[in-house]
C-alpha positions as CSV (number, residue, x, y, z in Angstrom):
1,X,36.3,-138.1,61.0
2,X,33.2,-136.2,62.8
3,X,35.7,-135.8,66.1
4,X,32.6,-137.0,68.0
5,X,31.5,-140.3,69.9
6,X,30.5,-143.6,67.9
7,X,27.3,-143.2,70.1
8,X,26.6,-140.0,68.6
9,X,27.4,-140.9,65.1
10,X,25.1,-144.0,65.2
11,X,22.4,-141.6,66.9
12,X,22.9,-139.6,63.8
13,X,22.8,-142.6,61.3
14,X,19.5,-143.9,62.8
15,X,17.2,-140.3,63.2
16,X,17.5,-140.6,66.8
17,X,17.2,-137.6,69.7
18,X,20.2,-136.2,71.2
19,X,22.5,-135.1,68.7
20,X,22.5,-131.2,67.6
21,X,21.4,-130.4,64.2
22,X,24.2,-128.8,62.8
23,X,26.5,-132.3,64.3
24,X,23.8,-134.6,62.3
25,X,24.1,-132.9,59.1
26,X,27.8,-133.2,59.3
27,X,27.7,-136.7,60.1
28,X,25.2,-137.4,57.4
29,X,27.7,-135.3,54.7
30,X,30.8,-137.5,55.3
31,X,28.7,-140.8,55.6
32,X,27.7,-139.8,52.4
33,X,30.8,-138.7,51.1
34,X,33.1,-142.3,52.3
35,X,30.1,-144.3,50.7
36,X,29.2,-145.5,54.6
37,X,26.7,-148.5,54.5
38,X,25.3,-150.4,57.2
39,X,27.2,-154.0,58.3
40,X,24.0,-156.1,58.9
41,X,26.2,-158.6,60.1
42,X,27.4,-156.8,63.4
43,X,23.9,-154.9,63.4
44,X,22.3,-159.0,63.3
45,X,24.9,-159.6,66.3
46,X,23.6,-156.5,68.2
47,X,19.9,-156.7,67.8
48,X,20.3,-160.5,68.8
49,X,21.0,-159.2,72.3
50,X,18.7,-156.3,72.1
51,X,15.3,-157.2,70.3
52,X,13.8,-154.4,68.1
53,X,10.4,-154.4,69.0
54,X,7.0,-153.6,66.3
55,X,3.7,-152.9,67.9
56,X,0.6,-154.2,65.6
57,X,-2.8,-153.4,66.1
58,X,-5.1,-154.7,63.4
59,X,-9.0,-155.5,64.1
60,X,-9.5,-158.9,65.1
61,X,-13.3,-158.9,63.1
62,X,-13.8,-158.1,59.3
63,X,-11.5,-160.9,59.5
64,X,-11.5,-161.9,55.4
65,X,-9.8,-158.8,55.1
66,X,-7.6,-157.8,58.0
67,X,-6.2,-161.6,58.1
68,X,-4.8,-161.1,55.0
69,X,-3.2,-157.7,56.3
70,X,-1.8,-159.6,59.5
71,X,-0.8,-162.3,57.2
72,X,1.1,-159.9,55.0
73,X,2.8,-158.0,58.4
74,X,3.7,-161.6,60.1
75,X,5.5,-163.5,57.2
76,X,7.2,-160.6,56.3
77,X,8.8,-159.9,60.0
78,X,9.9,-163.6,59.8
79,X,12.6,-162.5,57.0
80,X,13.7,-159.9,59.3
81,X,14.0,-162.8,62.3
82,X,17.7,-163.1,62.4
83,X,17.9,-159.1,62.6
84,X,16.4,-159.1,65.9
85,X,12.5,-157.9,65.0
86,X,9.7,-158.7,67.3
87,X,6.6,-158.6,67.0
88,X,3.7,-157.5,69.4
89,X,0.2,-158.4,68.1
90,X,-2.5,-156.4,69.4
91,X,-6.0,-157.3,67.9
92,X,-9.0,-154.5,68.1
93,X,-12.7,-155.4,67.9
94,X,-14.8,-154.7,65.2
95,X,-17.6,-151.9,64.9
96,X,-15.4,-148.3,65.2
97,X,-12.8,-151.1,65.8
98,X,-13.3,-151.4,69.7
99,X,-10.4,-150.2,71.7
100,X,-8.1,-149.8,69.5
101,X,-6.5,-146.6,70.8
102,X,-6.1,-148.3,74.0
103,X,-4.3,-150.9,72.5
104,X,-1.8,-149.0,70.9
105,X,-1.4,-146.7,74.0
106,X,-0.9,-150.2,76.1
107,X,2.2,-150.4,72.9
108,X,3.5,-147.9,73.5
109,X,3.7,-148.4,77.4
110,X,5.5,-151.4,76.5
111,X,8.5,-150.1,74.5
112,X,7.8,-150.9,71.4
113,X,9.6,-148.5,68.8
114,X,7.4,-148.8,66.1
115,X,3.7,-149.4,65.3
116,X,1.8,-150.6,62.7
117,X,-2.0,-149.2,62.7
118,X,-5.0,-150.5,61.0
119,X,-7.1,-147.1,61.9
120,X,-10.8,-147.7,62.3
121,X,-11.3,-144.3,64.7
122,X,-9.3,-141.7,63.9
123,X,-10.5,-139.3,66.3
124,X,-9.3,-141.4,69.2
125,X,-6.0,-142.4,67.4
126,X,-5.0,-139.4,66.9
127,X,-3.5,-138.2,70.5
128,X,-2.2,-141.9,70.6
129,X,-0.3,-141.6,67.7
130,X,1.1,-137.9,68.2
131,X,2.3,-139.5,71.5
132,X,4.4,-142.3,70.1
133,X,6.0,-139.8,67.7
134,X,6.7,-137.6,70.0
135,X,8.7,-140.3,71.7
136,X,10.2,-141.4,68.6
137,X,8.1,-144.3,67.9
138,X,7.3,-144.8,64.4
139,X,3.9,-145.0,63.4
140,X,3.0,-146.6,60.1
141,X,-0.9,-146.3,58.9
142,X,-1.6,-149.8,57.0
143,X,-5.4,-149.2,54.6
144,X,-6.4,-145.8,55.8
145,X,-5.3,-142.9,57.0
146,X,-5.4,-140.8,60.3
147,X,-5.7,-136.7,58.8
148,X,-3.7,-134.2,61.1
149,X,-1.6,-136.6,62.6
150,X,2.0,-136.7,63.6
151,X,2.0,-140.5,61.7
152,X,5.4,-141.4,59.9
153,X,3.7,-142.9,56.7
154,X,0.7,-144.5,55.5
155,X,0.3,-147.5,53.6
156,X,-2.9,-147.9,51.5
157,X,-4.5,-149.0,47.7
158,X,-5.2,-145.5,46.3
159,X,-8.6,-144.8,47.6
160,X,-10.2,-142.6,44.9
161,X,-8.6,-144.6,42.3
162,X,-10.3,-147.8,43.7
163,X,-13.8,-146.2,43.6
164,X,-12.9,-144.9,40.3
165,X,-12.4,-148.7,38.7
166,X,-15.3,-149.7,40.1
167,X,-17.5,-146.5,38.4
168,X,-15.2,-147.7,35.0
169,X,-16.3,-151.0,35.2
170,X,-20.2,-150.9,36.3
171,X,-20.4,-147.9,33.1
172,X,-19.1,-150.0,30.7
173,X,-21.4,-152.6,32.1
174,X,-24.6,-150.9,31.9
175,X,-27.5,-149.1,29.6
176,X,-27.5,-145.3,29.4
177,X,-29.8,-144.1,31.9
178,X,-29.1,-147.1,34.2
179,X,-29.4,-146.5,38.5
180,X,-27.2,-147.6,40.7
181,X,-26.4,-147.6,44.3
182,X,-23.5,-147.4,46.5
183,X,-23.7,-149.4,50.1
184,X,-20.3,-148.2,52.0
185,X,-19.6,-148.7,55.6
186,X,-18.0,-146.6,58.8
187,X,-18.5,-142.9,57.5
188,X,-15.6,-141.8,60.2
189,X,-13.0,-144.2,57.7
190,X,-11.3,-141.9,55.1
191,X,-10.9,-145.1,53.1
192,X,-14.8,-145.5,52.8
193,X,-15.0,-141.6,51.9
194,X,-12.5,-141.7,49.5
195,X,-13.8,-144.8,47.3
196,X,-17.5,-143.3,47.6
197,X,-16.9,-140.1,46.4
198,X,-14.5,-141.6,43.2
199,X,-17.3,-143.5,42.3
200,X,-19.8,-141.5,42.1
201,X,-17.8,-138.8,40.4
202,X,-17.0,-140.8,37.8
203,X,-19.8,-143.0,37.0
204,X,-22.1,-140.4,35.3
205,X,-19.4,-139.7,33.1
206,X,-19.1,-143.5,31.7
207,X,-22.5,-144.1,31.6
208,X,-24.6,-141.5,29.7
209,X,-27.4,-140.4,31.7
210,X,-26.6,-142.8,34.4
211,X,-27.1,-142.2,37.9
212,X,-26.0,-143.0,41.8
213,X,-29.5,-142.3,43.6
214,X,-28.4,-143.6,46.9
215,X,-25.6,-144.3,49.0
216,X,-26.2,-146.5,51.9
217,X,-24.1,-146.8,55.1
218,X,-24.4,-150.5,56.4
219,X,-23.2,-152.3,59.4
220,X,-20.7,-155.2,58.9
221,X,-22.5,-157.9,60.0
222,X,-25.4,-160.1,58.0
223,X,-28.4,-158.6,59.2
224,X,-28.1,-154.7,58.6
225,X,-27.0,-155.0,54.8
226,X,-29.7,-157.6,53.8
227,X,-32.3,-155.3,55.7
228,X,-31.5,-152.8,54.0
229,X,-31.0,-154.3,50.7
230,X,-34.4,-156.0,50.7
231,X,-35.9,-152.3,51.3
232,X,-34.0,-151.1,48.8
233,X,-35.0,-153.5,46.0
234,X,-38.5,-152.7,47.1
235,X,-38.3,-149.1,46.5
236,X,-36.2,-149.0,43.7
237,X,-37.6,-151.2,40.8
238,X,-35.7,-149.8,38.3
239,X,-32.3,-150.4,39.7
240,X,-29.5,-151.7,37.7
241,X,-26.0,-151.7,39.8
242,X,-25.0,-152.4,43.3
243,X,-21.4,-151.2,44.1
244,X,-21.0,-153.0,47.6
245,X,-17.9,-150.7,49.1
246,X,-17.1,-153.0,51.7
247,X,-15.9,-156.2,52.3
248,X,-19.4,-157.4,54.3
249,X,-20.7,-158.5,50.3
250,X,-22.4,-161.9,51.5
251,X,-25.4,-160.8,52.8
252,X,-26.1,-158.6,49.4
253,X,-25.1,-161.3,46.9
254,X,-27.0,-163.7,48.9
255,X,-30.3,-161.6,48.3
256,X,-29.4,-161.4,44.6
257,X,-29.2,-165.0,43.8
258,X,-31.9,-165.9,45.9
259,X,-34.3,-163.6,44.1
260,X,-32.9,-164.5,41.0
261,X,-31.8,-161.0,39.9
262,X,-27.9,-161.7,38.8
263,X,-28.9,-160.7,35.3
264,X,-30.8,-157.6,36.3
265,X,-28.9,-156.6,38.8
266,X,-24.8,-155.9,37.9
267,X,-22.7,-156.2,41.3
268,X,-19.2,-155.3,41.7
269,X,-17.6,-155.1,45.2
270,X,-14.4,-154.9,47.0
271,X,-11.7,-156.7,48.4
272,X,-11.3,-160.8,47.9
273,X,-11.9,-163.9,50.0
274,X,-12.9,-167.7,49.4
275,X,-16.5,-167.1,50.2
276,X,-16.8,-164.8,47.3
277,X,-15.6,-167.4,44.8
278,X,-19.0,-169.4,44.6
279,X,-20.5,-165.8,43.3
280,X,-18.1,-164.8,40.7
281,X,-19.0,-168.6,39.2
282,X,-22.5,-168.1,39.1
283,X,-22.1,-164.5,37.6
284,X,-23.4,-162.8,40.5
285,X,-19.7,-160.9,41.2
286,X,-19.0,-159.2,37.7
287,X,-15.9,-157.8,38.9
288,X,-14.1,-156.9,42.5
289,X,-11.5,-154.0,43.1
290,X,-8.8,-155.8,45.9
291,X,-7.3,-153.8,48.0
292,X,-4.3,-156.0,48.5
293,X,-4.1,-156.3,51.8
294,X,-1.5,-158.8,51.9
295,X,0.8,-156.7,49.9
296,X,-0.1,-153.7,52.6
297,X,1.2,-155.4,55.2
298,X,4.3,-156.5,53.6
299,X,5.5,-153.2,52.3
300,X,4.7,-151.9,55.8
301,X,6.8,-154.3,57.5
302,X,9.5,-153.6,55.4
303,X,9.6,-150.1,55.3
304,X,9.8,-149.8,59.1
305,X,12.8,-152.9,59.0
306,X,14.7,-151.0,56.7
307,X,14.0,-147.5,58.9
308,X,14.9,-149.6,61.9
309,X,17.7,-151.8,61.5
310,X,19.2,-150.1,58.4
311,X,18.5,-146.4,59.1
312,X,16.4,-145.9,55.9
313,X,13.8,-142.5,55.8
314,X,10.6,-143.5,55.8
315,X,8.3,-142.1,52.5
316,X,5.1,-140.2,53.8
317,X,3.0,-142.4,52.0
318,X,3.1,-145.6,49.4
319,X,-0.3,-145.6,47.2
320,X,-0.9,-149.4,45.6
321,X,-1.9,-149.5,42.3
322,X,-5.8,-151.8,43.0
323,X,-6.4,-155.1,41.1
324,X,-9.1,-155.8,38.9
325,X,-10.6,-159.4,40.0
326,X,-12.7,-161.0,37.4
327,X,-14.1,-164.3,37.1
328,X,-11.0,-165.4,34.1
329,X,-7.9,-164.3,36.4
330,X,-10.1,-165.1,39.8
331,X,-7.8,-168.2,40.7
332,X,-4.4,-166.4,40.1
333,X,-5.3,-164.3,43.4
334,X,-3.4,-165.1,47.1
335,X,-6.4,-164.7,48.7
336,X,-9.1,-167.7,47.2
337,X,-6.0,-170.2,47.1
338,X,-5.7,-172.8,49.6
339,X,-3.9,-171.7,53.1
């Protein structure tokens, strides 16, 4: 009907190079007008002899978190299996997350045709991923993203809107007047940024009078938090509210049991894993925003399957809506259930 090759029509159908624009729209416009739709039976027989191939590179540490995320990516790409999607895992380290652009440069070497990015330095992942785009490798941004970049789509909880919960929540919690500090991580994460900078917007305006009078950049391990929180408790007596940004919240409620200041001190924090459980019980934990990282991974996974084997547009971004974790609903969550 096009009067052109069935290469060219399914280079058209799929977004690929080599086919002129004005033969792509016409393609498109009687694809659309005979109701074409993909046979995933013959595109299953295809891909069976010639694998579709997904880079992932999440970080390997922060693990309570980014398992979850690779958890989410994996078990999803099983249900694409008989469609002929691969996987190749790639795991970064942890502080800046360590070599991670090299990791999804040694991806892209490889062949892969898409990539799935957990982006921990976006300064050095952003000539990466302008290189796999340029090549027509799909890059999909999974919990934060990479500015000014060629990237396909990001996946990600709303940022501001999480930081914004959290503010809700500690304001309804407290006095008028109360203090209350923020303890974030990597400043270079737009993530981190984001959540900051809705919390402290918003918490004045909850509680009357109220007040963040620090935000503190920590380390994710167990000594740099407690350091610092032990300093802070020294030189702020009057302090009311700890909103721990990231998912390093161990340490912090460890110090708050110990000392015995759960009912002084109101701490809400983010993300979910079994270790936490223990302090939600004891009422250490009022509350917890979850990024859902599971779900991330999932809808990432999916989005490129259906881009891939069905020729679907990808969205420039899909926002999750955050979950409110308290201690009544704690149980219902994926992530404190047994494996």
């Amino acid at each position: 009907m096009a009067h052109v090759s069935i290469g060219t029509v399914g280079r058209a159908l799929l977004g690929r190079k080599g086919v002129g624009k004005s033969t792509r729209e016409r393609i498109l416009s009687i694809a659309e007008a005979v109701g074409y739709k993909t046979n995933l039976a013959a595109r299953a027989l295809y891909h069976s002899r010639t694998p579709i191939r997904v880079g992932v590179c999440i970080p390997r540490e922060l693990h309570y978190y980014f398992e979850q995320l690779s958890a989410g990516v994996i078990d999803e790409a099983g249900r694409f299996e008989h469609l002929g999607i691969e996987l190749e895992l790639r795991l970064s380290g942890q502080s800046g997350f360590v070599a991670e652009a090299s990791r999804a440069s040694e991806l892209i070497a490889q062949g892969v045709q898409a990539l799935i990015i957990a982006p921990g330095d976006p300064e050095a992942l952003r000539p990466v991923i302008n290189e796999a785009e340029s090549k027509g490798i799909r890059v999909i941004c999974v919990d934060s993203d990479v500015e000014s970049s060629s990237r396909s789509t990001l996946v990600a909880t709303d940022a501001e809107v999480s930081g914004r919960i959290a503010a809700e929540l500690m304001g309804r919690f407290l006095e008028p007047g109360a203090e209350v500090v923020v303890t974030t991580g990597l400043p270079n994460v737009k993530g981190h940024l984001l959540k900051t900078a809705g919390f402290c917007q918003l918490f004045p305006q909850i509680c009357e009078g109220g007040k963040v009078v620090e935000v503190i950049e920590t380390l994710d391990d167990d000594d740099d938090p407690m350091r610092k929180c032990i300093s802070l408790l020294e030189r702020r007596k009057s302090l009311r509210g700890i909103y721990v940004r990231t998912g390093n919240c161990l340490p912090i409620c460890r110090l708050i049991s110990a000392l015995g200041l759960s009912d002084k001190i109101q701490v809400i924090t983010s993300d979910l894993f079994g270790e936490m459980v223990p302090y939600f019980e004891r009422g250490v934990i009022k509350a917890s925003v979850n990024g859902r990282p599971y779900v991330q991974g999932q809808i990432a996974m999916r989005l490129l399957a259906d881009h891939l084997v069905r020729g679907n547009s990808l969205p420039t971004h899909q926002l999750l809506n955050p979950q409110i974790v308290l201690r009544s609903n704690l149980r219902l969550f994926r992530e404190v259930r047994p494996a």
